[in-house]
C-alpha positions in Angstrom: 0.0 0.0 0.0 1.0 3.6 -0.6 -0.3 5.0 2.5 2.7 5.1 5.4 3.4 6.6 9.0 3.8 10.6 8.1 7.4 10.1 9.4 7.7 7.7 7.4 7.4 10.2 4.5 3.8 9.5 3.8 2.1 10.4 0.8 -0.5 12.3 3.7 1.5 15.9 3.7 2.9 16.4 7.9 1.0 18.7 9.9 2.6 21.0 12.0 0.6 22.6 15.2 3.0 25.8 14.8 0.9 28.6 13.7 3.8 29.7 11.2 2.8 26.7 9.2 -1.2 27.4 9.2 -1.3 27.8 5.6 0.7 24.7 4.8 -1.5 23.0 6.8 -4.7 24.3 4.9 -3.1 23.6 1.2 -2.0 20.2 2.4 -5.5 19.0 3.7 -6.9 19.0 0.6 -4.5 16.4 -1.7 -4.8 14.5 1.8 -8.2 14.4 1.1 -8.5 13.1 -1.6 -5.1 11.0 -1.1 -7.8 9.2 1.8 -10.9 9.5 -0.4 -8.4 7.8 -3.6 -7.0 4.7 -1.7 -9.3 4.1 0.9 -12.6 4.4 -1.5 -14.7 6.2 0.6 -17.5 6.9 -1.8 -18.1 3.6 -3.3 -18.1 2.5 0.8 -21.0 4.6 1.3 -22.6 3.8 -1.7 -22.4 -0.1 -0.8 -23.5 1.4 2.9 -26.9 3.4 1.8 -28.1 1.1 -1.2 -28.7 -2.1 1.2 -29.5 0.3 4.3 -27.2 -1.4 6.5 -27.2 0.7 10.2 -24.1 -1.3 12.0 -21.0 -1.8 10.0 -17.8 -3.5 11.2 -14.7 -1.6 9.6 -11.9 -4.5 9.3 -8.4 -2.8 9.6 -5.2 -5.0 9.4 -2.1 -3.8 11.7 -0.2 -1.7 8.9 -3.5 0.1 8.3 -4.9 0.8 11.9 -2.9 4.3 12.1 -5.6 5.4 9.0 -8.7 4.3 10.9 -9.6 7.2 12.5 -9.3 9.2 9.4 -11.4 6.8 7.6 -13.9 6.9 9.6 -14.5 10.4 10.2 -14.7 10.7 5.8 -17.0 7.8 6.0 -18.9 10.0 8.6 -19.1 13.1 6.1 -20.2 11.0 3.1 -22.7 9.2 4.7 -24.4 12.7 5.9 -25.2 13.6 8.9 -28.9 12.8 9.1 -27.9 8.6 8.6 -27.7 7.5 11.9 -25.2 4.4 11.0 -23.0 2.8 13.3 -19.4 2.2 12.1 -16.9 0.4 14.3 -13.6 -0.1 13.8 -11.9 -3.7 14.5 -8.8 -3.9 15.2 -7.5 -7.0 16.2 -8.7 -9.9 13.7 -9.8 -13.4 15.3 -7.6 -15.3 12.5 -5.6 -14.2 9.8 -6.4 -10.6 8.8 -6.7 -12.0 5.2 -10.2 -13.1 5.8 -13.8 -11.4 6.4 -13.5 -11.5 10.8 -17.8 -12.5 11.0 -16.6 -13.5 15.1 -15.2 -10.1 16.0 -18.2 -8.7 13.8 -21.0 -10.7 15.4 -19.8 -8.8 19.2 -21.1 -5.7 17.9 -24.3 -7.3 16.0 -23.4 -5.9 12.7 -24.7 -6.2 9.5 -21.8 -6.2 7.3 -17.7 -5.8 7.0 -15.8 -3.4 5.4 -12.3 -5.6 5.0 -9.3 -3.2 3.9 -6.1 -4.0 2.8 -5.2 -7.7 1.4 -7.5 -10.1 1.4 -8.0 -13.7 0.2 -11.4 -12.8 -0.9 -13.0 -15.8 0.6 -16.7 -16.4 0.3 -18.2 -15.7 4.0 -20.7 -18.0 5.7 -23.3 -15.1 7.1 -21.8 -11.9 6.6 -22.3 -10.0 3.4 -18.8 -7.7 3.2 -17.3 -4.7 1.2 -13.9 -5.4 0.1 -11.1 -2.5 -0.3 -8.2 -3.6 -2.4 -6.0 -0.1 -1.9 -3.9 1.2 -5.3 -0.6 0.2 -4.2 2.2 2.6 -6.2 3.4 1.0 -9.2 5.0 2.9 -12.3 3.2 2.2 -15.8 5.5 3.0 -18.4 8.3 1.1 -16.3 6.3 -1.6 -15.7 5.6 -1.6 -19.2 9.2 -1.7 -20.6 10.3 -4.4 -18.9 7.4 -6.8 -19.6 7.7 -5.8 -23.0 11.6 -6.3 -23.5 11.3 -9.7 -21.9 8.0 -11.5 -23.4 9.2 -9.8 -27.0 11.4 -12.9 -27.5 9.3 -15.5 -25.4 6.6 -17.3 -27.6 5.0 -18.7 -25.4 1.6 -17.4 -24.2 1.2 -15.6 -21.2 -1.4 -15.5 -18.1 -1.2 -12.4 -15.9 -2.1 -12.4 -12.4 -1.6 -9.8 -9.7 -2.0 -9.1 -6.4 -5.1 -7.0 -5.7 -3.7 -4.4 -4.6 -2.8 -3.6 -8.3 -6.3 -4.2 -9.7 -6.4 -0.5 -10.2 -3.4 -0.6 -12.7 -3.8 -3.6 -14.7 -6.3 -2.1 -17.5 -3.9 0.7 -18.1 -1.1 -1.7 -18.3 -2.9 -3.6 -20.5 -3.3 -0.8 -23.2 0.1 -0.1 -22.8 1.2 -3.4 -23.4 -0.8 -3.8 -26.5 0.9 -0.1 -27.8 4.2 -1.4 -27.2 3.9 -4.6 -28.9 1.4 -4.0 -32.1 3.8 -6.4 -34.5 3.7 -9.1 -32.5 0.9 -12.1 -32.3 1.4 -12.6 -28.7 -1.2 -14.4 -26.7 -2.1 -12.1 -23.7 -4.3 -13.0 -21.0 -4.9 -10.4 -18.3 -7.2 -12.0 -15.1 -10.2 -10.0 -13.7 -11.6 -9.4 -10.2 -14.4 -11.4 -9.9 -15.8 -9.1 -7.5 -14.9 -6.8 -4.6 -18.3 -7.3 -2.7 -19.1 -10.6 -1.0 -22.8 -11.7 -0.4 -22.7 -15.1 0.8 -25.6 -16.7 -1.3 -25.0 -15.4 -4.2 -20.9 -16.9 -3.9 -22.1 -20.0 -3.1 -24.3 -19.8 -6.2 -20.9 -18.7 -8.2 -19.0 -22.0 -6.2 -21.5 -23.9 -7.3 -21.5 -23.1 -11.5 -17.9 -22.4 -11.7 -16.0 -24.5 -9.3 -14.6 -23.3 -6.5 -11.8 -20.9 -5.9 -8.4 -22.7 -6.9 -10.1 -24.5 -9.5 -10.3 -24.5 -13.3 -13.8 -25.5 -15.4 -14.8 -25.9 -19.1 -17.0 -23.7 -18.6 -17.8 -19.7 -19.3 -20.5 -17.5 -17.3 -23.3 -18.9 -18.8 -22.5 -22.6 -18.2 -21.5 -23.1 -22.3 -18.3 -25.2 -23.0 -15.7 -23.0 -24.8 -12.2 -22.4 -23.1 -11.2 -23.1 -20.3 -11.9 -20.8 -17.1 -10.0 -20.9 -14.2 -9.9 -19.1 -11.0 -7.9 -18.3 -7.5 -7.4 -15.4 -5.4 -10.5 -13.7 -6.1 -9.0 -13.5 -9.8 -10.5 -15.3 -13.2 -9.4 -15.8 -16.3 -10.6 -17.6 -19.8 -8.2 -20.0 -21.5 -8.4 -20.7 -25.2 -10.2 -24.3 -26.5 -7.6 -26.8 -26.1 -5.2 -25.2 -24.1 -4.1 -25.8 -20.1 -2.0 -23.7 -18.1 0.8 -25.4 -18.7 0.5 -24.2 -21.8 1.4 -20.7 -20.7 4.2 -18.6 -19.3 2.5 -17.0 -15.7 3.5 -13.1 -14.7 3.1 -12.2 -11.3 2.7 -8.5 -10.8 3.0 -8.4 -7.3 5.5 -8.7 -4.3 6.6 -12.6 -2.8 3.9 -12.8 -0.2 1.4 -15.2 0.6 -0.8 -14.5 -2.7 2.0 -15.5 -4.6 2.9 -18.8 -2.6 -0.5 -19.5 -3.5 -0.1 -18.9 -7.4 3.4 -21.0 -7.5 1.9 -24.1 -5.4 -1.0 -24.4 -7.7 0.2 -23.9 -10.9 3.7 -25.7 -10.1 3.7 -26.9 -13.9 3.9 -23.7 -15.2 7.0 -21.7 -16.0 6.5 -18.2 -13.8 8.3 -15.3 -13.7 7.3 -12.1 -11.3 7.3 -8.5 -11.7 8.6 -6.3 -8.1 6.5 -3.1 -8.8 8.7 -1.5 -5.8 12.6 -2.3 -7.3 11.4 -2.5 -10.7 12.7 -5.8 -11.6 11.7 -8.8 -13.0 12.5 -12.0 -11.1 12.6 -15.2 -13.5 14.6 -17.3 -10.5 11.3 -18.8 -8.3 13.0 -22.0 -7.7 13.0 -21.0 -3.9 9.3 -20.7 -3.7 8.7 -23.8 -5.9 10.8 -26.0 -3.3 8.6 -25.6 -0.9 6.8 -28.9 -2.9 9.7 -30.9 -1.7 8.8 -29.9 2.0 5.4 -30.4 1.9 6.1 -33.8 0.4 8.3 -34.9 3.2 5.3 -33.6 5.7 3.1 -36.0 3.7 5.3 -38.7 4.9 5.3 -38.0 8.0 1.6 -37.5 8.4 1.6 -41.2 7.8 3.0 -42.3 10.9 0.8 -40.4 12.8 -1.4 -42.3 15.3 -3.2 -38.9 16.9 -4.3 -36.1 14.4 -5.2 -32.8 15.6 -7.7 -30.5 13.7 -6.7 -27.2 13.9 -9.6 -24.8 12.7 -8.2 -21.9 11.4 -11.5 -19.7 10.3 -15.0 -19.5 11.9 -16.1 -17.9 8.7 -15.0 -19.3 5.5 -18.0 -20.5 3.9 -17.5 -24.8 4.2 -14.9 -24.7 7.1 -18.0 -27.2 8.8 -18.2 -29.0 6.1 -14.8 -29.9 5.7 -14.0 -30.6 9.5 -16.3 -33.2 9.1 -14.9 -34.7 6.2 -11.5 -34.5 7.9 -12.8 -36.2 11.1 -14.7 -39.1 8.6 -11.0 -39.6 6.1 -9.3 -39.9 10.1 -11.5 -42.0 11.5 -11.9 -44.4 8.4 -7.6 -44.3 8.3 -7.7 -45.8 12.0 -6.7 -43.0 13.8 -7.5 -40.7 16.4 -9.0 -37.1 15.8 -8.9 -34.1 18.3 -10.5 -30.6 16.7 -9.1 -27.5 18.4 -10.0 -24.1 17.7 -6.8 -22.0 17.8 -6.2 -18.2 16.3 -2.9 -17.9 14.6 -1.0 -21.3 15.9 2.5 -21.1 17.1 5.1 -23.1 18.2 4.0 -22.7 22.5 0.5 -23.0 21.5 1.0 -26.4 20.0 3.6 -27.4 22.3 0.5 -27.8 24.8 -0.6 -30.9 23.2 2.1 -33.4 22.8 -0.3 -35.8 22.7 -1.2 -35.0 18.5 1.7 -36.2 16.3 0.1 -33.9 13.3 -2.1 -31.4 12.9 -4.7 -30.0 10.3 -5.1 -26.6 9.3 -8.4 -26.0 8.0 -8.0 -22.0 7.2 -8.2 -19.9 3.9 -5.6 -21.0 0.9 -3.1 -18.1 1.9 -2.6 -18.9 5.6 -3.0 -22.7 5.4 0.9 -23.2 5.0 2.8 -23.1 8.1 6.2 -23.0 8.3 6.5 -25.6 10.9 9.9 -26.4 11.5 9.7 -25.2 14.7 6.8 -27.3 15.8 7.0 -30.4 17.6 4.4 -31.4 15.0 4.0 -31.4 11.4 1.2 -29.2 9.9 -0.2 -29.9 7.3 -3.0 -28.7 5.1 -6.3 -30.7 3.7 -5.6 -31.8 0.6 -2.3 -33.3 2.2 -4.4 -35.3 4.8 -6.6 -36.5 2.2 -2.9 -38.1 0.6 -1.4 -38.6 3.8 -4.4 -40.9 5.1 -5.9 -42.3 1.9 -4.7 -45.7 1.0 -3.7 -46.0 -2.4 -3.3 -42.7 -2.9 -0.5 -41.0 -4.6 0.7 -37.3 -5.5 0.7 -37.0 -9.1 2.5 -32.7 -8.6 -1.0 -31.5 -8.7 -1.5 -29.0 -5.4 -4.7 -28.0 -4.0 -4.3 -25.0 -1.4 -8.4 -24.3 -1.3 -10.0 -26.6 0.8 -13.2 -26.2 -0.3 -12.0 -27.7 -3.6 -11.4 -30.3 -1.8 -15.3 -31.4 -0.2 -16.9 -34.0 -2.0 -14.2 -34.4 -3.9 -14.6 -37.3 -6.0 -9.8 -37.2 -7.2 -9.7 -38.3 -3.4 -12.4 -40.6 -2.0 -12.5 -41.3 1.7 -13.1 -45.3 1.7 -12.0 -47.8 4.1 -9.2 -49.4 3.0 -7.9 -53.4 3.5 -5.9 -53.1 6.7 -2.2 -54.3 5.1 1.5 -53.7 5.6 2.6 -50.1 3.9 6.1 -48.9 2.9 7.3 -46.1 5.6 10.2 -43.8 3.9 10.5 -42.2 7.1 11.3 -45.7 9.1 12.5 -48.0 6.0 10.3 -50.6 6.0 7.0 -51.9 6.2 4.5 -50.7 9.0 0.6 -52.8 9.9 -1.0 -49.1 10.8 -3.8 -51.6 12.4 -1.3 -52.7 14.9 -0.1 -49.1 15.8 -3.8 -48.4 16.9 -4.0 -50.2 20.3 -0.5 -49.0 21.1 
């Protein structure tokens, strides 16, 4: 984001109390104005506020953006006028991660909906209907431009762009630009949209249902007809060409190396990626780093198996199917022989965990950019979904496919829970064969 402490050198023009500066303080109110009205869309706020007559709305700041709250609110005051009697309260310590809609923290105050600002993973809610503010983090067009350009004017491949949403602003400007730049060539450019910056529950779970889930890819367009093929993830979505898969395609990242982008590299492994750094304005081609996190999660897979006690660690109370899949995780346990323990648990660390020695894994059922944790810390392994469903389902084998969304994951028919011949496995951890049946009345 663009917005930062005024010491900081803010783009929010100091304010000194000294009466010498009065009228620097009067000229620099209004850019600060409209610097606030710019990032933090204060009109389109309102206008989601007074078109569904909403009278208590929860204002979802993450850490980095907390310092603007008060500011916010006051212009969100103004614009809603001072005859609408509308609640706003500001929350500003999030139950989980700070990528999701907080419904708990919401639900104190009774409100009706949440204004989430900052980054966000764009996850459907369960109850909550929520107004989602991306920010317009800097990033420099023609530069931008000129190095995309100069690289991808000697790659043939096709391209897929995806960004973090913080750039949503800048993409369709880029996207003329890139066109301008490169009229000669026959280049196959595909630029992802938003889906949508407004959540309503019912409607999203409509979406789920005709397009797949988040994560996921469909032969399917909008109105259900078989052309391309469309594919989503992140709150983005994008059409591929008849025939073609993303392998096919060289992926740009506009975006910094954050979770987002974790999320981008698991998924589409088989794909050739390179990233643009909008803040050094530099193109890295090098993501072999992020792509050996695979071999990690791999040797966590392993381990799982061993396990005798699995602990579910819920992650969200409001991603729409976190119920749904911590059944189907209790059922794929269960049915594997073992024994299942759910905790609830807001942002797990190493002493948090360390209070149940008992588990020799655990589950994270959370959002697709929080579910990996680094846990080579933990007593434990954690691991996500999709790995339990591998780790515990006999027969089962990784074929380099990754799936970070766990509702792409329920009634999944790639990985059926089914009760399995109790027989002798291989163990790579302990170099032979282990009777799992055996380990179960230890």
């Amino acid at each position: 984001m663009p917005l930062q402490d005024p010491a900081q050198g803010s783009i929010f023009p100091s304010l000194s109390s000294s009466s010498s500066r009065s009228r620097t303080r009067r000229r620099a109110s209004q850019p600060a104005a409209m610097d606030l009205e710019l990032n933090f869309e204060i009109s389109r706020t309102a206008e989601f506020i007074l078109n569904r007559n909403f009278t208590r709305v929860a204002l979802q700041f993450p850490d980095d953006l907390l310092k603007h709250s008060t500011k916010v609110v006051t212009c969100l005051r103004n614009k809603l006028g001072s005859g609408n009697k509308v609640g706003l309260f500001v929350m500003a310590d999030t139950t989980f991660g700070s990528c999701c809609v907080d419904e708990v923290g919401a639900s104190h105050i009774g409100a009706d909906c949440v204004i989430h600002y900052g980054h966000t993973c764009l996850s459907p809610t369960s109850t909550l209907p929520a107004f989602c503010v991306f920010g317009k983090a800097s990033i420099s067009i023609p530069l931008c431009v000129e190095k995309l350009s100069s690289y991808f004017g000697t790659n043939g491949k096709p391209i897929v762009v995806l960004y973090g949403l913080e750039y949503a602003h800048a993409i369709s400007h880029i996207k003329e630009a890139m066109v301008e730049a490169m009229p000669k060539t026959k280049l196959e450019l595909i630029f992802a949209d938003v889906m949508c910056s407004i959540i309503n529950p019912l409607e999203d779970h409509r979406k789920s249902d005709e397009l797949g889930y988040l994560g996921s890819c469909s032969s399917v367009n909008s109105l259900g007809v078989a052309t391309g093929t469309r594919c989503s993830l992140g709150g983005l979505i994008w059409d591929l060409l008849e025939g073609r898969r993303m392998e096919d395609y060289l992926l740009l990242w506009i975006g910094p190396d954050n979770s987002a982008f974790s999320n981008v590299v698991l998924t589409f492994n088989g794909c050739e990626i390179v990233r643009y750094d909008a803040t050094e304005d530099q193109l890295v081609t090098d993501v072999s780093q992020q792509k050996r996190i695979l071999k990690r999660r791999y040797y966590l897979v392993e381990r799982a198996k061993d396990a005798n006690m699995v602990g579910i660690l819920v992650g969200t109370l409001g991603v729409a199917g976190y119920l749904h899949m911590i059944r189907q995780m209790k059922e794929l346990i269960m049915l594997a022989g073992k024994k299942a323990y759910t905790l609830v648990m807001g942002r797990p660390n190493p002493a948090k965990l360390a209070n149940f020695p008992e588990c020799d894994v655990f589950i994270y059922v959370s959002c697709a950019q929080t579910a990996l944790l680094d846990s080579k810390e933990f007593l434990a392994p954690v691991i996500t979904p999709f790995e339990a469903m591998l780790a515990f389902s006999r027969g089962s084998q990784w074929t380099g496919t990754y799936i970070m969304e766990f509702r792409d994951l329920i009634n999944s028919s790639q990985l059926e829970v089914s009760k399995q011949p109790e027989e002798a496995r291989f163990s790579f951890l302990k170099g032979g064969y282990v009777e799992d049946f055996e380990l179960q009345g230890m």
